[in-house]
N, C-alpha and C positions, 0 to 999 in steps of 0.2 A: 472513478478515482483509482481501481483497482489497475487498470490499462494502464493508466496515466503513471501511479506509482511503479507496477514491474517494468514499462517502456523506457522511463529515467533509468531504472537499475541498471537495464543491459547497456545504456547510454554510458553510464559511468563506468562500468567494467570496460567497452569497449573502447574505449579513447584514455584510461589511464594510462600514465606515462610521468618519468620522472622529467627534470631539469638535465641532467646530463643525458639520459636516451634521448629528449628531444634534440638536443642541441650535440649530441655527439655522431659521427659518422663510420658508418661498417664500413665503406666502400674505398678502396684502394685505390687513391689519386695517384699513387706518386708516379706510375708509367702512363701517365695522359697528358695531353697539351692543356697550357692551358686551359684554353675555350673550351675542350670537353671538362676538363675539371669543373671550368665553374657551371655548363649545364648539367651536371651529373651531381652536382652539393646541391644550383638550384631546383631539379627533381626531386631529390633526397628531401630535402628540407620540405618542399611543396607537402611533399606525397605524408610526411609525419605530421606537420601541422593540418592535416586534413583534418577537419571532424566530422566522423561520420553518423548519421540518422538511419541508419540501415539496423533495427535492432539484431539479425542474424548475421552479421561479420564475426565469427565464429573462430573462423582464421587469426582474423586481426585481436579479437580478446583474447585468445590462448596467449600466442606472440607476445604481446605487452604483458601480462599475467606472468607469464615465464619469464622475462627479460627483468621484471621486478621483485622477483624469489615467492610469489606470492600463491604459485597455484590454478589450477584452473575452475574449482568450486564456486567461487563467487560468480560469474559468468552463467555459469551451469545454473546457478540456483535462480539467477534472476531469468534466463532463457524459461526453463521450464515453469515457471512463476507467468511469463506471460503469455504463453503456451496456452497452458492451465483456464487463465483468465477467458480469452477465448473458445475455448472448450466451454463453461459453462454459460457463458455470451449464447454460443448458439443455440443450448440449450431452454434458455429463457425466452428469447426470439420464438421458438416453436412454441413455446407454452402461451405465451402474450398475444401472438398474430396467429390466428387459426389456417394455414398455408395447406395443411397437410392433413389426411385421414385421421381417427382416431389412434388405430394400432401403428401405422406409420409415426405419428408424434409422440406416443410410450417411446418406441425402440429408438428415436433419436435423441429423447429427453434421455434417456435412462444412459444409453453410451456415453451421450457430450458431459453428463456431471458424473460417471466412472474415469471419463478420461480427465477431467477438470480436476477429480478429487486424485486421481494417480500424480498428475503433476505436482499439485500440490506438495502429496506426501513422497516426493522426490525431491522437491524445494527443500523444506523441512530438514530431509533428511541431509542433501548437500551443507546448510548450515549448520546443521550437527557436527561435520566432518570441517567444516572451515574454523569454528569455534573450536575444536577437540574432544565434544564431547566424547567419543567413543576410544577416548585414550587416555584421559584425566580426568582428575575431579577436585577442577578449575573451577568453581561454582562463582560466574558473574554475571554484567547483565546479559551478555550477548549468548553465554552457555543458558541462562533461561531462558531468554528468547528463540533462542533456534529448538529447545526441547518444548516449548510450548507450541509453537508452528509444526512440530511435526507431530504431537497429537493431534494437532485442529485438524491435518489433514486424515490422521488415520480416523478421526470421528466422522469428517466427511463422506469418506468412501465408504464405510459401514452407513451411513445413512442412504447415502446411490445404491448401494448393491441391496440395503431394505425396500427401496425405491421404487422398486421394480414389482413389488407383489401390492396388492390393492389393501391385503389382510395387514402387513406390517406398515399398514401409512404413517398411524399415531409413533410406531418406533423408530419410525424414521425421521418424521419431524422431531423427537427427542433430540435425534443421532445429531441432526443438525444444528439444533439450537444449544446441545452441549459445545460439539464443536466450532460454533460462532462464540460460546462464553469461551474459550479457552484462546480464541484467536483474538479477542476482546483485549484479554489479559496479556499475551505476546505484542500486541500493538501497546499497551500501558507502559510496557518492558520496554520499547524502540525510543516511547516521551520520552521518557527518563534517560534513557541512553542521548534524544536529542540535547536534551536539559546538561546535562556531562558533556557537550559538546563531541561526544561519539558518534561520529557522522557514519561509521559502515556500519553499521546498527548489526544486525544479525548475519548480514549477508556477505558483508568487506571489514574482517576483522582486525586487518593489519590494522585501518584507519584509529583504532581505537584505543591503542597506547602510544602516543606523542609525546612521551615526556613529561608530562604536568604530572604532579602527585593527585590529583582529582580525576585525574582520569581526560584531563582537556589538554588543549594544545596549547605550547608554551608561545609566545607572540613575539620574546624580546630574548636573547642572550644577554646576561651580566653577573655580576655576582650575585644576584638575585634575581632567582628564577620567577619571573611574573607570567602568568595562563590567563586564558582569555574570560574575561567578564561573560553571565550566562545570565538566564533568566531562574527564577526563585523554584522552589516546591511549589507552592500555591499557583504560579506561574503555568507549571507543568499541569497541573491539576482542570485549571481552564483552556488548557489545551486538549484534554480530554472531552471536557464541557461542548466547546465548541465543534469537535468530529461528533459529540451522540447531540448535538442541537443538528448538525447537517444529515448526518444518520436518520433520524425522526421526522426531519422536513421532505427528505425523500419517499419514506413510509407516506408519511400526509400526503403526500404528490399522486402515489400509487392508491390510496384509497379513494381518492376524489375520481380518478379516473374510474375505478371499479361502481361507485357510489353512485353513478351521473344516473339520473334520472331521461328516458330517452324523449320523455315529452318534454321535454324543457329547453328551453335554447342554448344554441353549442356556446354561444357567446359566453354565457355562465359558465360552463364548463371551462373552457379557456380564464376566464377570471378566475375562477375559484383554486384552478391548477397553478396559474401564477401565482397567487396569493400565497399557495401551500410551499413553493420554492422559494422563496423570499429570505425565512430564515438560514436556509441551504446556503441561498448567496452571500447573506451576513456573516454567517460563521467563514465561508473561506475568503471573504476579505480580513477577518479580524486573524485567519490563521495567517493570511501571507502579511499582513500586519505585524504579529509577534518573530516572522522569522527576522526582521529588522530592528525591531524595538524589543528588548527583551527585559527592560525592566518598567515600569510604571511612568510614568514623567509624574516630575515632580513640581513643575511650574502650572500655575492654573492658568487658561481653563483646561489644561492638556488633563492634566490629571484625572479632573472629576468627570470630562469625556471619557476618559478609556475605564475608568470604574462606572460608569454608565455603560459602557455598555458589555461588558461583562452582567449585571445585572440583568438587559435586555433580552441578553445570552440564556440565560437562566431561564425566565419569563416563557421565552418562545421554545425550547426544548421540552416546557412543562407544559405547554399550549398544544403542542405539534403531538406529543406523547398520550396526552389527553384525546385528543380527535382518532389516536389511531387506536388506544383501547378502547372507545366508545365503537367503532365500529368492529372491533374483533365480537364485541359485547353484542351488536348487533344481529352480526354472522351467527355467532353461537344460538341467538335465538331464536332467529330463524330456520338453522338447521334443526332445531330441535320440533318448533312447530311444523315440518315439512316429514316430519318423520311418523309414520304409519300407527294408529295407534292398536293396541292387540281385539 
């Protein structure tokens, strides 16, 4: 999800662009025939209506960025965001797939989540700088959010660089799991900016005052300013629900894998792994659900389906949650019986 979300980021910095940069022309017709005029608009035009898939067009997001009084932080934040992402990718890779020596996968574990976590807290920091933190005290969602991402990051990197010693392990699982609670709470901050219709969440802060007194974008011009219909607080709330029901089902995913019994058939293994991704796939249909539908229906049986499964929702996060402390519960007692006694 992590890829997926900072790849969009850079998507969206890179191809921003207003209605008049699209549709207006730098290029100096008036000493050209016609025929060159109109291949020289049809290039122009071709080459802006591009969109490009290239997350590193670096060039082209400055360009537009600048051309739209905006800056070049946004770009930067989501580049090094996916950067980041990567970096701790490969680090996982060596820990999961045994490729590599002992001492060889320390020293590439340990660099790939130093650099993952320097990205990071380079992320962070650029949405500090796009929001104002470090020049006002503008306290709103996007000024919490970016100050919360840029602790999550400095927790991370304190937990990599405890990482590295076998004595600081427990202090670094802290480092982490502080930092995970606080990156928890910065993703809380973005629902609720989504909820407010604030679509550059921490990263694109222009997006975030449109005009509407709520903080949303106005739909209609008249003498009454009408903003766009959103989905409720409780709304947001299962929005939450649904990312720690997918969060959990991937846990369960990873435990079953660790869990497998090697006498047993892989068949099982295979089933039990599907099983444990199931509610992983429910919640992200129910989120790409709610980007369309944002209020309840109120005609049955619409209704009583989507508060079903909201409930369902519930069920399988308590379910999924359950399987993976039972086997933390496991670990721990086993580590305990495996340990020397005096």
């Amino acid at each position: 999800n992590y890829v997926v979300c900072t790849y969009f980021m850079c998507l969206e910095t890179i191809n921003m662009t207003n209605a008049e940069f699209s549709a207006g022309s730098k290029v100096d017709l008036g000493s050209q025939s016609d025929e060159e005029s109109s291949t020289a608009d049809d290039s122009l035009e071709a080459h802006r209506r591009r969109f490009r898939l290239w997350p590193f067009h670096w060039r082209t997001a400055l360009r537009n960025l600048a051309h739209l009084g905006i800056g070049p932080w946004p770009y930067l934040a989501s580049a090094v965001y996916f950067i980041g992402v990567w970096a701790y990718a490969v680090g996982l890779v060596v820990e999961l797939v045994p490729i590599l020596s002992e001492d060889a996968e320390t020293q590439v574990v340990f660099w790939s989540f130093v650099a993952g976590s320097l990205f990071f807290l380079a992320g962070g920091v650029f949405e500090c700088i796009e929001n104002g933190v470090f020049r006002r005290c503008k306290i709103d969602s996007g000024y919490i959010g970016a100050v919360l991402n840029t602790l999550g990051g400095i927790m991370f990197l304190v937990g990599s660089v405890m990482g590295y010693s076998a004595d600081l392990a427990v202090q670094a699982d802290v480092a982490f799991g502080i930092g995970s609670a606080i990156f928890v709470l910065g993703s809380g901050v973005m629902i609720i900016m989504w909820k407010d219709e604030q679509f550059g969440l921490t990263f694109l802060a222009v997006l975030n005052d449109l005009g509407g007194e709520g903080g949303r974008p106005i739909v209609r011009k008249s003498s009454k300013r009408q903003e766009e219909n959103t989905f409720s607080v409780r709304g947001a709330i299962f929005i939450m629900i649904y990312c720690l029901t997918a969060t959990a089902s991937v846990y369960d995913f990873l435990v079953v894998l660790w869990d497998h019994d090697p006498n047993k058939p892989r068949e099982l293994l295979y089933e039990r792994a599907f099983n444990s991704l199931l509610p992983c796939v429910f919640a992200h249909m129910m989120l790409a659900l709610n980007a369309g539908v944002y209020k309840t229906p109120n005609i049955a049986p619409f209704h009583q389906l989507y508060i079903a499964c909201r409930w369902i929702a519930l069920l399988m996060v308590v379910n999924s949650s359950a399987r993976v402390w039972q086997a933390i519960q496991m670990a721990m007692r086993e580590e305990v019986v495996a340990q020397p006694t005096a």
